[in-house]
Backbone as XML, in Angstrom:
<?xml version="1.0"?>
<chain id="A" units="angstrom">
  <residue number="1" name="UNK">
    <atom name="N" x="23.512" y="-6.302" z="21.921"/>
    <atom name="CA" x="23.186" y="-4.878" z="21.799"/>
    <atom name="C" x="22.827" y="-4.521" z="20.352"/>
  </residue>
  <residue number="2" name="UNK">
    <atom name="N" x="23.526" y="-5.127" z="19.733"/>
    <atom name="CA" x="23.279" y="-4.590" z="18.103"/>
    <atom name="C" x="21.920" y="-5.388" z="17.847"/>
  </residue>
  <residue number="3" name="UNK">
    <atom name="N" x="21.600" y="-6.170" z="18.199"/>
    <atom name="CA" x="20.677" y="-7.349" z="17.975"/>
    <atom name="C" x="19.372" y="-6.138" z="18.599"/>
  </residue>
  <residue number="4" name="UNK">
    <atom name="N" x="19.489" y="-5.560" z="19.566"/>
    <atom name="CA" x="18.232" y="-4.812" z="20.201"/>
    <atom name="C" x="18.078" y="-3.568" z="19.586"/>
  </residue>
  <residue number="5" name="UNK">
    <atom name="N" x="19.275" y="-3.112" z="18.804"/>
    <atom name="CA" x="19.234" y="-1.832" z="17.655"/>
    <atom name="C" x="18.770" y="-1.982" z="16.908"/>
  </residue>
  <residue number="6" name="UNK">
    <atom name="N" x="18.585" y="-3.352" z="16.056"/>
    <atom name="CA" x="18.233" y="-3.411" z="15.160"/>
    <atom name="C" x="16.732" y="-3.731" z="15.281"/>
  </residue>
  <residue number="7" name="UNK">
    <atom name="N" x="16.185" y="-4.380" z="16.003"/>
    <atom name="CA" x="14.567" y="-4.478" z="16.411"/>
    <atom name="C" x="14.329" y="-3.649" z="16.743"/>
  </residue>
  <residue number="8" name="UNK">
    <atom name="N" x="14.883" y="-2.234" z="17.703"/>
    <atom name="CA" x="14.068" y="-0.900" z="17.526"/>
    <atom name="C" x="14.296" y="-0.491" z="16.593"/>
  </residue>
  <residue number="9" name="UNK">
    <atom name="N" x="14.865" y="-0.641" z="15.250"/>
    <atom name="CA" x="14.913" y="0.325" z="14.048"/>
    <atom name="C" x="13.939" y="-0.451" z="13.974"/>
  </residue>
  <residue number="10" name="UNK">
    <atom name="N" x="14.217" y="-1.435" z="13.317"/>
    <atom name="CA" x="12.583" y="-2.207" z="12.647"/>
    <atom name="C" x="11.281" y="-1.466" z="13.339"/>
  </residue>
  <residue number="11" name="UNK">
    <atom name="N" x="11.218" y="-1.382" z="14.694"/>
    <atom name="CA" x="9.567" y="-1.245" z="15.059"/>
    <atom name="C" x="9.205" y="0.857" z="14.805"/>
  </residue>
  <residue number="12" name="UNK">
    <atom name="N" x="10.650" y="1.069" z="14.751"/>
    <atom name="CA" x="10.711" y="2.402" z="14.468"/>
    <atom name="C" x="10.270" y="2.516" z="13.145"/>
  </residue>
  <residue number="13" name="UNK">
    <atom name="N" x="11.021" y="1.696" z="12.039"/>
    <atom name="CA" x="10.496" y="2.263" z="10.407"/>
    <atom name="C" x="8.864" y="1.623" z="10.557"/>
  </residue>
  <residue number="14" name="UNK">
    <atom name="N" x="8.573" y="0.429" z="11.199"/>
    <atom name="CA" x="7.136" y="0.220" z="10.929"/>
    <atom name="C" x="6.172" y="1.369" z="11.333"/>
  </residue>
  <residue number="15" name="UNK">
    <atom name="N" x="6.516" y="1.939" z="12.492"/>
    <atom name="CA" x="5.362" y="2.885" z="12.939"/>
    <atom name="C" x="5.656" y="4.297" z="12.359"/>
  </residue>
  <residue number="16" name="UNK">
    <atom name="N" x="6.923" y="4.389" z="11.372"/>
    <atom name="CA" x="6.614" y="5.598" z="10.741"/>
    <atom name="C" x="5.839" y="5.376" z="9.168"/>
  </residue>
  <residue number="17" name="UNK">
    <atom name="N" x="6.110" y="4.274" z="8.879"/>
    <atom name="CA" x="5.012" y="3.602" z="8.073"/>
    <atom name="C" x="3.728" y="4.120" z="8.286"/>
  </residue>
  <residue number="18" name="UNK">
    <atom name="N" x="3.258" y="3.679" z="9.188"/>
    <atom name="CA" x="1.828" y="3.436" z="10.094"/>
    <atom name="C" x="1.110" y="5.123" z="9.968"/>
  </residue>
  <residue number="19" name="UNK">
    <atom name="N" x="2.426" y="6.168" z="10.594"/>
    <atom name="CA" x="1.918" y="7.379" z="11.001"/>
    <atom name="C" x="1.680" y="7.707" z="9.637"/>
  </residue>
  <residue number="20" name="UNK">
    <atom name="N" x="3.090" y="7.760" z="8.430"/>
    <atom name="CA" x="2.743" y="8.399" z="7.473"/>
    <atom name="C" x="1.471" y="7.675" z="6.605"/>
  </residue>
  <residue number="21" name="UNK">
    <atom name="N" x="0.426" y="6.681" z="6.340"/>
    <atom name="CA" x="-0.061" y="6.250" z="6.166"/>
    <atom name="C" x="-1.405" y="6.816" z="6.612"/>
  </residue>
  <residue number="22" name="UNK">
    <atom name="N" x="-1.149" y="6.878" z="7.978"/>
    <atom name="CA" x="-2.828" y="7.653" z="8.859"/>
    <atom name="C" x="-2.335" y="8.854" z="8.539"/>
  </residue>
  <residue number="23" name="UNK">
    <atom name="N" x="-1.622" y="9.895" z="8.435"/>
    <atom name="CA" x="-1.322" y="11.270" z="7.996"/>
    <atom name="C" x="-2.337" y="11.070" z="6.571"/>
  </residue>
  <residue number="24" name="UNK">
    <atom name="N" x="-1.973" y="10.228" z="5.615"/>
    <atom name="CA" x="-2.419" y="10.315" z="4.242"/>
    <atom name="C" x="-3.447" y="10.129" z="4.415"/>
  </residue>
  <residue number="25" name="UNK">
    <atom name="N" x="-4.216" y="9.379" z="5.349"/>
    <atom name="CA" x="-6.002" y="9.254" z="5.406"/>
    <atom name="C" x="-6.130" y="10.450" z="5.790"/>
  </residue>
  <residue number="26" name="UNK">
    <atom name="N" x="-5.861" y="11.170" z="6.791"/>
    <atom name="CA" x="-6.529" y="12.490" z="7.237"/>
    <atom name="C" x="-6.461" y="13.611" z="6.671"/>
  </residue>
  <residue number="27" name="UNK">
    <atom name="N" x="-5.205" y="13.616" z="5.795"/>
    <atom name="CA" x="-5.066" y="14.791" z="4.524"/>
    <atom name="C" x="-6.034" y="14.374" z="3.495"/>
  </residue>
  <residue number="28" name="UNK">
    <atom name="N" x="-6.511" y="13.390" z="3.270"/>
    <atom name="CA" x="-7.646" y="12.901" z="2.359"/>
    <atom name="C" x="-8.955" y="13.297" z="2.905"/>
  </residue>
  <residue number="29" name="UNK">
    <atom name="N" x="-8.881" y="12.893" z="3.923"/>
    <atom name="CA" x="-10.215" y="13.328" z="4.750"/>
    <atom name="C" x="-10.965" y="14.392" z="4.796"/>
  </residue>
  <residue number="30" name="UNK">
    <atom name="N" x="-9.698" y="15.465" z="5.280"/>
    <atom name="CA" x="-9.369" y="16.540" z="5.375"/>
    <atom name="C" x="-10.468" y="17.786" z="3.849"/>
  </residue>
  <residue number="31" name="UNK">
    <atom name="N" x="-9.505" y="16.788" z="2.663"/>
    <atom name="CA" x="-10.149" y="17.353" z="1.458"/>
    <atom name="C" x="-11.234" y="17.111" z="0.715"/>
  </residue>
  <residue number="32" name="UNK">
    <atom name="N" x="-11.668" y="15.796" z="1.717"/>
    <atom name="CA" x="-12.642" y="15.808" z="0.893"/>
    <atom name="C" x="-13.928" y="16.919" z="1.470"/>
  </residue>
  <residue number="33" name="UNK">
    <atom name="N" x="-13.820" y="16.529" z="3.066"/>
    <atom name="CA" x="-14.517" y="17.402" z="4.070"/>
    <atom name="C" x="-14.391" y="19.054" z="3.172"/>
  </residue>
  <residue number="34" name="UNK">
    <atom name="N" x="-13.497" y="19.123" z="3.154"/>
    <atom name="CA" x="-13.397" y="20.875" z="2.863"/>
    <atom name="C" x="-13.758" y="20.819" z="1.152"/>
  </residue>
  <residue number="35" name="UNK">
    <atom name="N" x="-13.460" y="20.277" z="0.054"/>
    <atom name="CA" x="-14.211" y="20.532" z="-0.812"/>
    <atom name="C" x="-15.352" y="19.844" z="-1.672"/>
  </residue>
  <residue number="36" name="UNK">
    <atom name="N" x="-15.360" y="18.481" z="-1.304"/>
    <atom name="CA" x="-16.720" y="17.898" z="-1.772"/>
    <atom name="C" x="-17.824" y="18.132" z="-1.075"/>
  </residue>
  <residue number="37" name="UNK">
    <atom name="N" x="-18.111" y="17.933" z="0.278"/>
    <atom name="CA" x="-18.463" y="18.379" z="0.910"/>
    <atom name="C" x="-19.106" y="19.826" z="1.040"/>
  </residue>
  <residue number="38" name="UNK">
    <atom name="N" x="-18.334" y="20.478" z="1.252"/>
    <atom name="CA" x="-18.956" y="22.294" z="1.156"/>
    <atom name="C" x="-19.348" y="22.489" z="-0.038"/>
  </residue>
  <residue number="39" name="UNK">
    <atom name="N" x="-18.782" y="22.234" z="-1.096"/>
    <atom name="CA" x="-18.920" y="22.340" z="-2.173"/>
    <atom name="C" x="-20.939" y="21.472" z="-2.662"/>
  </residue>
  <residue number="40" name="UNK">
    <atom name="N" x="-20.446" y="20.447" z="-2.288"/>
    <atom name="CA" x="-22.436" y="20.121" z="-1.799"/>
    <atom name="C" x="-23.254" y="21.450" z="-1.425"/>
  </residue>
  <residue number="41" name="UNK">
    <atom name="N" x="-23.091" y="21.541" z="-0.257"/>
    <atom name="CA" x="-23.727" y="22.325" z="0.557"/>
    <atom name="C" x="-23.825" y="23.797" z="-0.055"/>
  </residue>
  <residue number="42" name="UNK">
    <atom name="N" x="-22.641" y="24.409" z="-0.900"/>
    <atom name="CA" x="-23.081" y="25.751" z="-1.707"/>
    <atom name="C" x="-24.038" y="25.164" z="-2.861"/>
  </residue>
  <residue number="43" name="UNK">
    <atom name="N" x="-23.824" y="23.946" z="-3.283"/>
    <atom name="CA" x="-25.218" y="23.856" z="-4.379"/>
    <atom name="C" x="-26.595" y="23.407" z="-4.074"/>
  </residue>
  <residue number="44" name="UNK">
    <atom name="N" x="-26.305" y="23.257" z="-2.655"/>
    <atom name="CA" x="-28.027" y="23.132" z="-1.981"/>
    <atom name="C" x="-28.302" y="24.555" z="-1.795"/>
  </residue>
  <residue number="45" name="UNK">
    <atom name="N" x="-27.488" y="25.608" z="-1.734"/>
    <atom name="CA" x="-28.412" y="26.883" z="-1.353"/>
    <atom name="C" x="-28.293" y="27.403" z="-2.830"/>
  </residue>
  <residue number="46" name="UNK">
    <atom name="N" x="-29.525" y="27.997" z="-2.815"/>
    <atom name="CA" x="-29.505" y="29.108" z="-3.753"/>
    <atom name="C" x="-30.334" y="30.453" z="-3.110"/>
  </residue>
  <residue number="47" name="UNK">
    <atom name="N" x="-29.547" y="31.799" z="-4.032"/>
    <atom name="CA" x="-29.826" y="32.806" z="-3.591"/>
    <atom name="C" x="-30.353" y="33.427" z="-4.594"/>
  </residue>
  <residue number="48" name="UNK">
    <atom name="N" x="-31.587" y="34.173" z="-4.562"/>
    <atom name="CA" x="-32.467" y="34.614" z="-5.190"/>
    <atom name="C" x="-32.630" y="36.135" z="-4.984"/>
  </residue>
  <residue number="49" name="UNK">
    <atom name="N" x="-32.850" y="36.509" z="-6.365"/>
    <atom name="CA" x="-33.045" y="38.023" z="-6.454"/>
    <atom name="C" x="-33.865" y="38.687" z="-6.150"/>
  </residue>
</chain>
């Protein structure tokens, strides 16, 4: 029993590894989408007087 506790902790800390890891790509993602990105796109327009 302890022997099967301890291999679900293990596969437990790996996949919170895993999640917090893909969390950090998509909060990256996230920023770049929202300010490199847009931030492009307001210096392709210009508005004229």
């Amino acid at each position: 029993l302890d022997e099967l506790y301890v291999h679900s902790r293990k596969n437990l800390d790996r996949d919170k590894l895993i999640l917090e890891k893909d969390m950090e790509t998509k909060i990256n993602t996230i920023f770049v989408d929202k300010v490199e990105c847009h931030e492009d796109l307001r210096k392709s327009f210009s508005v004229e007087d």
